[in-house]
C-alpha beads as a LAMMPS data file, in Angstrom:
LAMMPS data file: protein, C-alpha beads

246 atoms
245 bonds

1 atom types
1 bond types

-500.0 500.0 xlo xhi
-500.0 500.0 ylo yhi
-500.0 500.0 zlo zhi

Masses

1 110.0

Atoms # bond

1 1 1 459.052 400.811 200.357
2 1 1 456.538 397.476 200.507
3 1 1 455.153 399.350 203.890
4 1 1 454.972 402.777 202.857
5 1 1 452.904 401.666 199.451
6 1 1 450.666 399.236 201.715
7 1 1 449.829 402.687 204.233
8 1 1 449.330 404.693 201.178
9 1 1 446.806 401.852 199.842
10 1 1 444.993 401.517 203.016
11 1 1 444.354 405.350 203.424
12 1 1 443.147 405.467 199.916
13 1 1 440.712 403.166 201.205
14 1 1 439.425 404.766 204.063
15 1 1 439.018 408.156 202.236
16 1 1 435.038 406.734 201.676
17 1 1 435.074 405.631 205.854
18 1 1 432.085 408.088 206.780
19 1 1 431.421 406.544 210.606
20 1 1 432.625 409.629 211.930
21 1 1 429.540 411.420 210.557
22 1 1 426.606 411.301 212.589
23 1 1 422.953 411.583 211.110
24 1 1 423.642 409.787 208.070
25 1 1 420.632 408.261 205.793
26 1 1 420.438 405.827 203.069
27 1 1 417.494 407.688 201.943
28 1 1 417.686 411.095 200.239
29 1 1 417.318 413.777 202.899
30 1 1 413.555 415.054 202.161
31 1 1 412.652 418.775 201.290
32 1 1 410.924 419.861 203.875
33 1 1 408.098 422.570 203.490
34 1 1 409.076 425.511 206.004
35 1 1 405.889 427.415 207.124
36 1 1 405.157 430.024 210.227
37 1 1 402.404 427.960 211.374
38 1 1 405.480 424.460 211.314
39 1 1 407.631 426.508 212.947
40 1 1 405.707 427.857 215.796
41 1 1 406.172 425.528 218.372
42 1 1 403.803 422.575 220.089
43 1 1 403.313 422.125 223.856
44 1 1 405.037 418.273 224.337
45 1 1 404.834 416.138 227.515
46 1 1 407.753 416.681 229.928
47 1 1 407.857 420.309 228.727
48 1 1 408.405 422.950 232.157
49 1 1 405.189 425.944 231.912
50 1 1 405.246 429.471 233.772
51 1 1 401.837 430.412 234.184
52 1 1 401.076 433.541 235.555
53 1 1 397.263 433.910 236.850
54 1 1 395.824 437.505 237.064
55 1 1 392.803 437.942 238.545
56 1 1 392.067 441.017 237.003
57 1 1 394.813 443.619 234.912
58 1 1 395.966 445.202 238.209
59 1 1 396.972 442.228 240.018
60 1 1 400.305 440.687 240.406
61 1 1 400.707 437.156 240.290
62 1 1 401.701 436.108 243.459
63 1 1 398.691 437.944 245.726
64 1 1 396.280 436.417 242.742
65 1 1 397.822 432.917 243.762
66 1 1 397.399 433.525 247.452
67 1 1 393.676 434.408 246.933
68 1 1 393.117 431.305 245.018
69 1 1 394.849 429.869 247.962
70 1 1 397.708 427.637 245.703
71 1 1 401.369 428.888 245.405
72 1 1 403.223 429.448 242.652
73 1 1 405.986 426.883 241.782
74 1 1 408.894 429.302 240.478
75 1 1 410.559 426.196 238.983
76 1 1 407.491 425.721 236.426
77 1 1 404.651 423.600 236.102
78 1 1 405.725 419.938 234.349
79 1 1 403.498 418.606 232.194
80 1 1 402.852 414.760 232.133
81 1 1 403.214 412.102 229.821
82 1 1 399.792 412.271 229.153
83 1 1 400.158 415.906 228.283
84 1 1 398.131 417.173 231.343
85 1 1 398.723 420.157 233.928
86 1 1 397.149 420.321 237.198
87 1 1 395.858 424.037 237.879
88 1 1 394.186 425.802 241.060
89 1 1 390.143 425.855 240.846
90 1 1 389.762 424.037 237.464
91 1 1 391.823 420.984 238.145
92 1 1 393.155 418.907 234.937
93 1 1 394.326 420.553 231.924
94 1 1 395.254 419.014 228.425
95 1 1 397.484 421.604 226.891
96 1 1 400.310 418.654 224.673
97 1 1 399.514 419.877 221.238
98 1 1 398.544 423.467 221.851
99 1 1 400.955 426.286 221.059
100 1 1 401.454 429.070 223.995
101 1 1 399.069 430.799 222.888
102 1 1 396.125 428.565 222.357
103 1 1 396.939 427.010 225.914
104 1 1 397.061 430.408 227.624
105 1 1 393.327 430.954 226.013
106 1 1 392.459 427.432 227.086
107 1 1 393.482 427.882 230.557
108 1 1 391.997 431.796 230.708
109 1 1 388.791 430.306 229.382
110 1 1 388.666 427.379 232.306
111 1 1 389.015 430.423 234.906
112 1 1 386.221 432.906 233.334
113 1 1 384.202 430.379 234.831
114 1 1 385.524 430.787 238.437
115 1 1 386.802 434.700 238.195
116 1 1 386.080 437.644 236.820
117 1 1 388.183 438.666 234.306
118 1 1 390.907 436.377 234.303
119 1 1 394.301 436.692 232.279
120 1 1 396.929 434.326 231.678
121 1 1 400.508 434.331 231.080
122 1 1 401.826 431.357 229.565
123 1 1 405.499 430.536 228.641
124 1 1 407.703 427.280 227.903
125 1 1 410.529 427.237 230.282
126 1 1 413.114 424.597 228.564
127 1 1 412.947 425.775 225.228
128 1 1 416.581 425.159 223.633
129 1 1 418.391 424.332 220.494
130 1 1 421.726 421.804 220.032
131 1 1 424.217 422.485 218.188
132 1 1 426.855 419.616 217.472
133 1 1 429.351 418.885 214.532
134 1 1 432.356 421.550 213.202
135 1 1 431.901 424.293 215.035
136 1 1 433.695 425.939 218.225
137 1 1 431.050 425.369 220.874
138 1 1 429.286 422.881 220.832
139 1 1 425.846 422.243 223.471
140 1 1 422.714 423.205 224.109
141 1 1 421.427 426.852 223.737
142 1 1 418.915 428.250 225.925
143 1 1 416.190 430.625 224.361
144 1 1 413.783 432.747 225.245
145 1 1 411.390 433.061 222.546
146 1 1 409.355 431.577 219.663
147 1 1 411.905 430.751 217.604
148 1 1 416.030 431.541 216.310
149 1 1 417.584 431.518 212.892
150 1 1 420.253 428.822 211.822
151 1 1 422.807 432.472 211.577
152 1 1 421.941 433.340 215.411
153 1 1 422.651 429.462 216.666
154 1 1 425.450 428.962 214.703
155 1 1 426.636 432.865 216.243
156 1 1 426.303 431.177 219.436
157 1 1 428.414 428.196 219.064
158 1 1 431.124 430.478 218.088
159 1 1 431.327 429.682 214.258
160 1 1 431.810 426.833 212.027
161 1 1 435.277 425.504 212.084
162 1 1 437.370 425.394 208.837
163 1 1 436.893 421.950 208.982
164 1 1 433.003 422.909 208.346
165 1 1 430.914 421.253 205.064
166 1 1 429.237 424.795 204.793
167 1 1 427.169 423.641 201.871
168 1 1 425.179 420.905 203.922
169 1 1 424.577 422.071 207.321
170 1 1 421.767 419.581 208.534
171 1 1 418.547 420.854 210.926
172 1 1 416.558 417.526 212.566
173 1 1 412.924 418.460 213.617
174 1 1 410.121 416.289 214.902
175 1 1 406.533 417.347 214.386
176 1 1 403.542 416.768 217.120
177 1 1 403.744 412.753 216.513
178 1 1 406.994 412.671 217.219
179 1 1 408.414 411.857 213.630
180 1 1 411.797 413.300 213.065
181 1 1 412.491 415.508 209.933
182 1 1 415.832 416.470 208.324
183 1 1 416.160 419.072 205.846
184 1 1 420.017 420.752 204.822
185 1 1 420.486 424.340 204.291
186 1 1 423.435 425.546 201.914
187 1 1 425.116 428.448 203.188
188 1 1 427.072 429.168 200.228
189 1 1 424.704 430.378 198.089
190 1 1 422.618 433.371 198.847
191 1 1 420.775 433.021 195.898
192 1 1 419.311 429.618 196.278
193 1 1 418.414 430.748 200.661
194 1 1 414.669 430.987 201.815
195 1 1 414.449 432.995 205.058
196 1 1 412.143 429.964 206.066
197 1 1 414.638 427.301 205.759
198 1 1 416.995 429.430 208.017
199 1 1 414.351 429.346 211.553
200 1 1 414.758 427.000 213.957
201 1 1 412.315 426.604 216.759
202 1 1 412.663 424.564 219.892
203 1 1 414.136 421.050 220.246
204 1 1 415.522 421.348 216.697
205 1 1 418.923 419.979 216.503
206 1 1 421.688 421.372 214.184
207 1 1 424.617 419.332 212.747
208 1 1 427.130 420.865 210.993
209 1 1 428.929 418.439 208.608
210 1 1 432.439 417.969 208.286
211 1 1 434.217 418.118 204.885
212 1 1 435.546 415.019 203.229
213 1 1 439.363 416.319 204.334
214 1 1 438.287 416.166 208.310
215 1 1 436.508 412.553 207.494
216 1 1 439.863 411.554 205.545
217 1 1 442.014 412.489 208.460
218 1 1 440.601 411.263 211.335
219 1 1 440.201 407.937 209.182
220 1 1 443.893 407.756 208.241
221 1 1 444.860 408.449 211.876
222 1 1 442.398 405.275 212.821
223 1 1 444.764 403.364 210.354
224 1 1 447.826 404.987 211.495
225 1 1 447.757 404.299 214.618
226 1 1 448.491 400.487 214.940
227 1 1 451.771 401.077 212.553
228 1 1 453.046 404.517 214.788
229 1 1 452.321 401.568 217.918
230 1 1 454.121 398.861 216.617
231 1 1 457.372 400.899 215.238
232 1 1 457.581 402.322 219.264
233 1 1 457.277 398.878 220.390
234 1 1 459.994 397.504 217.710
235 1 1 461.981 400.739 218.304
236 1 1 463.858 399.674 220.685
237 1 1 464.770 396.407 219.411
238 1 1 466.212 397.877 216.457
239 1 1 468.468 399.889 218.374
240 1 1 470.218 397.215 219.947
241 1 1 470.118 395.277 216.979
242 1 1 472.802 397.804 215.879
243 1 1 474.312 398.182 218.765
244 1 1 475.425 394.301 218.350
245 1 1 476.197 394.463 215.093
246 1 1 479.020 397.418 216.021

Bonds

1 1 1 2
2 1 2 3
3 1 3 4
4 1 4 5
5 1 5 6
6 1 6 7
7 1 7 8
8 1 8 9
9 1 9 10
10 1 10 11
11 1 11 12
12 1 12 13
13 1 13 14
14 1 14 15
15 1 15 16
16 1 16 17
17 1 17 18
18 1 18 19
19 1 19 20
20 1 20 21
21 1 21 22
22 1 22 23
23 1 23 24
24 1 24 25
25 1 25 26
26 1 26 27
27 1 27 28
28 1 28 29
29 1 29 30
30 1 30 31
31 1 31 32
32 1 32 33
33 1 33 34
34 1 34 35
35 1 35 36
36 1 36 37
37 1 37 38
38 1 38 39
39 1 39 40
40 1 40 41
41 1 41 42
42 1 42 43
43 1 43 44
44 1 44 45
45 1 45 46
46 1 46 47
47 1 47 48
48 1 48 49
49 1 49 50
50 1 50 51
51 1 51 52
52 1 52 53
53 1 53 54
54 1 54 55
55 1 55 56
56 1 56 57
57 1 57 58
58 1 58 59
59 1 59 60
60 1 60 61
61 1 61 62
62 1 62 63
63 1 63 64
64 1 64 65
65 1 65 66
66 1 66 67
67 1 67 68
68 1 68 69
69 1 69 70
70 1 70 71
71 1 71 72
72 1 72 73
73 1 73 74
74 1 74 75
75 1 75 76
76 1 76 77
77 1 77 78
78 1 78 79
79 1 79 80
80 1 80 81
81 1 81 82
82 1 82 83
83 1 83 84
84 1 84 85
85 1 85 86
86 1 86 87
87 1 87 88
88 1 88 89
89 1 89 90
90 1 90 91
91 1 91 92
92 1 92 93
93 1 93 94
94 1 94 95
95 1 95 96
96 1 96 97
97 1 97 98
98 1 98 99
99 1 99 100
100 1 100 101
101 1 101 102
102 1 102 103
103 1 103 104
104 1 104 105
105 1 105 106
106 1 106 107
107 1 107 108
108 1 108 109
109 1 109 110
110 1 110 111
111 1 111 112
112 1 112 113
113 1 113 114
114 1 114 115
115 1 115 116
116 1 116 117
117 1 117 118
118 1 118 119
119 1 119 120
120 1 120 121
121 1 121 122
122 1 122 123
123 1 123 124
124 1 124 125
125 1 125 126
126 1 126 127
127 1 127 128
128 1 128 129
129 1 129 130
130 1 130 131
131 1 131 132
132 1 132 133
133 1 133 134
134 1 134 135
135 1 135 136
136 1 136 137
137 1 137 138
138 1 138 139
139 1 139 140
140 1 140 141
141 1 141 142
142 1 142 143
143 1 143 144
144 1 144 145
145 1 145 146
146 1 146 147
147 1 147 148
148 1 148 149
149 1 149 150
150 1 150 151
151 1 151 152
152 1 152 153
153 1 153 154
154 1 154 155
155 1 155 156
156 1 156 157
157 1 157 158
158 1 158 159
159 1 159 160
160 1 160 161
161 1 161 162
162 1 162 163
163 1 163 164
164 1 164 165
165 1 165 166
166 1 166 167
167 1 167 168
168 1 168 169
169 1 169 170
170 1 170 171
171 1 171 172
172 1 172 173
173 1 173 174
174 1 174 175
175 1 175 176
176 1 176 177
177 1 177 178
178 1 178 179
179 1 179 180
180 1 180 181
181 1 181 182
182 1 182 183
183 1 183 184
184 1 184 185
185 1 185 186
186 1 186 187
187 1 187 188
188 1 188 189
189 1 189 190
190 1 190 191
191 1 191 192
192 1 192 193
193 1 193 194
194 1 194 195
195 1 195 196
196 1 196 197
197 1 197 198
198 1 198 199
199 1 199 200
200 1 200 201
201 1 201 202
202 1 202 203
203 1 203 204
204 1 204 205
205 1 205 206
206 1 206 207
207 1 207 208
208 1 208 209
209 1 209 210
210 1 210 211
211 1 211 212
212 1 212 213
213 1 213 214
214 1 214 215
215 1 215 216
216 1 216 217
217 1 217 218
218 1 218 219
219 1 219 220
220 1 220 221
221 1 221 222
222 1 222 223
223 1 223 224
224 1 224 225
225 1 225 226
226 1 226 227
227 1 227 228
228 1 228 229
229 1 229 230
230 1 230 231
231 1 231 232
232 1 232 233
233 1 233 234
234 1 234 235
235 1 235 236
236 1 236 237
237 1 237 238
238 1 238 239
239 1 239 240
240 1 240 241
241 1 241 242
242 1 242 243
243 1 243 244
244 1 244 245
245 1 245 246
């Protein structure tokens, strides 16, 4: 009886254990303003570029490459850590900072110097999103364009689990100087949504909480454990214990 109270006593205790949440803050978790122009995303160093060069309309890229005498890498142009790419013609390139589309008119604007009537193509090869947290799938989800809502990413990882806080789904963001932003989005309450708060862009990383049941469990099995251990080990002691006493 002494035992069973002193389990009971140590689980009530471990119902406030929260180290099996990740992202957690001291700090209230800030409201962040959601805007097109925030969520439109920023060329960063180590980010993979296809650029496509057309020498005029008509031309493909590959025979405009050949002309220019430089191949195409199919695998993507990296960019440095000092945010530069290294083009055919007009050399060194800063394009960290610059969204696709103001580096494609960067670029296009280098070449009107060297060819007539140059176009460029311009598109971030590694753009993803994570999802972790209480839902079927977690990983990393490849896209291929501008942006994704919280509904299409979560769609992807298969659904939250019914283990899910679906009041407090977090989204983690950093900005052009690398600062890291956290904002929660209820999904509960339709009334209170902004379509805003629901996009996602590259990079972003999406935990989904998980309710103070999953937390309580996976704390009382932590403090289980040792006493589920120690009766196997004394198990079989016991057993010939009686077996003597017969």
């Amino acid at each position: 009886m002494f035992l069973a109270v002193t389990v009971l006593a140590l689980l009530s205790g471990c119902a406030g254990r929260s180290d099996y949440q990740l992202l957690q803050t001291s700090k209230p978790v800030e409201k962040v303003k959601v805007s097109a122009a925030s969520i439109e995303y920023k060329i960063l160093p180590q980010d993979r570029l296809k650029i496509i060069l057309y020498k005029d309309p008509g031309q493909i890229s590959m025979e405009a490459a050949q002309k220019l005498g430089e191949n195409i890498n199919p695998e993507g142009i990296l960019v440095n850590a000092k945010g530069y790419i290294k083009l055919p013609l007009v050399g060194k390139v800063k394009v960290a900072g610059l969204t696709q589309s103001e580096a494609s008119d960067r670029i296009e604007s280098l070449y009107r110097k060297q060819l007539t009537e140059p176009s460029v193509y311009l598109e971030i090869m590694n753009k993803r999103i994570i999802v972790l947290g209480e839902v079927n799938k977690q990983g990393v989800i490849k896209i291929d364009k501008e942006k994704m809502t919280l509904f299409e990413a979560l769609g992807f990882a298969g659904g939250l689990t019914d283990s899910a806080l679906r009041d407090g789904v977090i989204i983690m963001s950093s900005d052009a100087k690398s600062k890291m932003h956290m904002r929660k989005v209820d999904l509960t309450n339709f009334d209170t949504m902004k379509y805003a708060n629901l996009m996602l862009r590259p990079n972003d990383i999406v935990y989904v909480q998980p309710n103070t049941w999953k937390k309580f469990r996976v704390a009382s099995k932590d403090y289980v454990s040792p006493f589920v251990t120690i009766t196997k080990i004394a198990a079989p002691f016991v057993t010939l214990k009686y077996l003597s006493d017969d």
